[in-house]
MILOMAR-778696 format. One record per residue (C-alpha): residue in three letters; x, y, z. Coordinates in steps of 0.1 Angstrom, whole numbers, plus 2048, in hexadecimal, padded with zeros to 3 digits. Layout:
ALAXYZ ...
***
This chain:
UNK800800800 UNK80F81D7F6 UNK811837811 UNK81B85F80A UNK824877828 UNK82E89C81A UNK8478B282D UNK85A8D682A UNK83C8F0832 UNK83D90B848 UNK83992E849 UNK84B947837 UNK84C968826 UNK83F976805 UNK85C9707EA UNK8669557FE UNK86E9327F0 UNK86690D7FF UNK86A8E87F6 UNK8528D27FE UNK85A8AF7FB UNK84388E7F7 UNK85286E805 UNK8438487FB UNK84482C80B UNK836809807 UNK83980B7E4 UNK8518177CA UNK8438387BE UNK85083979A UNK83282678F UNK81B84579B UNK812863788 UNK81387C7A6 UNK8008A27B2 UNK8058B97C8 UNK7E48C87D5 UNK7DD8E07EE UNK7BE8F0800 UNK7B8910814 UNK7A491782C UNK781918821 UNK78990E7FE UNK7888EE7E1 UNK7A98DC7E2 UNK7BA8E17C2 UNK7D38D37AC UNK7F28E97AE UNK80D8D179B UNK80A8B1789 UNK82989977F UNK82C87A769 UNK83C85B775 UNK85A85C764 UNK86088576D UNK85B88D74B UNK83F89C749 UNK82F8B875D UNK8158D1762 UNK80C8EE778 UNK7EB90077F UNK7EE923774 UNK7EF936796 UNK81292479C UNK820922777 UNK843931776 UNK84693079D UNK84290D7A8 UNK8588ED79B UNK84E8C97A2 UNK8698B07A0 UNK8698897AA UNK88A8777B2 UNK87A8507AE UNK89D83E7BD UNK8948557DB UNK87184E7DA UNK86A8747DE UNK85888B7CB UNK85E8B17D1 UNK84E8D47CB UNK8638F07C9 UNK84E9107D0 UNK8639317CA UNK8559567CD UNK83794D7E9 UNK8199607E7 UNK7FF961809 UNK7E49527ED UNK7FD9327F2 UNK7F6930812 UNK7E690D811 UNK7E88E7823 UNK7FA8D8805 UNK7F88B07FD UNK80389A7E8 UNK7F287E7D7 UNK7FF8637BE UNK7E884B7A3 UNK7F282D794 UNK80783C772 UNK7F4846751 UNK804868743 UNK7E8874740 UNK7EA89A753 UNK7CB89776C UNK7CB8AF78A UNK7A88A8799 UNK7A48997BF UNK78D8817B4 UNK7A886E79F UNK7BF86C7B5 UNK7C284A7D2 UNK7DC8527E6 UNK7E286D7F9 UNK7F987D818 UNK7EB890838 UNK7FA8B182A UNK8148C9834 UNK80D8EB838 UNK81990D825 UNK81492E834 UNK82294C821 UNK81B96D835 UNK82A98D840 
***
């Protein structure tokens, strides 16, 4: 059973930059097409980042296009997000959630099996 747990949030500035980070285990993860979600308070969760299996493909919803990079390392069984020049509108529990491999870009919750408790990202002043 594959098993996700997300670390690396906390709270920073605007302009800021963080790494999240979303370790596997019970499973190798390079058979898993892989999201990052997140949800603020009061909101939908959303798709924020989407990977292929492989790492070579990506995609990126367009409030974090040009400042967020997602990144998977499968010998480490880790998949990362790299989320440079915060905004407060970040400010979000973030998750990530893996599905069996397709390539197929698909960044809805309902798609998605596995999922970690979340890690969260505040960015204020």
């Amino acid at each position: 059973q594959l098993q996700l747990v997300e670390s690396g949030g906390g709270l920073v500035q605007p302009g800021e930059s963080l790494r999240l980070s979303c370790a596997a285990s019970g499973s190798r993860l390079d058979g898993y097409d892989i999201v990052w979600f997140r949800q603020a308070p009061g909101k939908e969760r959303e798709g924020v980042s989407w990977i292929s299996r492989s790492g070579g493909s990506t995609n990126y919803a367009d409030s974090v296009k040009g400042r967020f990079t997602i990144g998977r390392d499968n010998a480490k069984n880790t998949v990362y997000l790299q989320m440079n020049s915060l905004k407060p509108e970040d400010t979000a529990i973030y998750y990530c959630a893996a599905r069996v491999g397709s390539g197929v870009v698909l960044m809805t919750v309902r798609h998605y099996l596995y999922w970690g408790k979340g890690t969260q990202v505040t960015v204020s002043s």
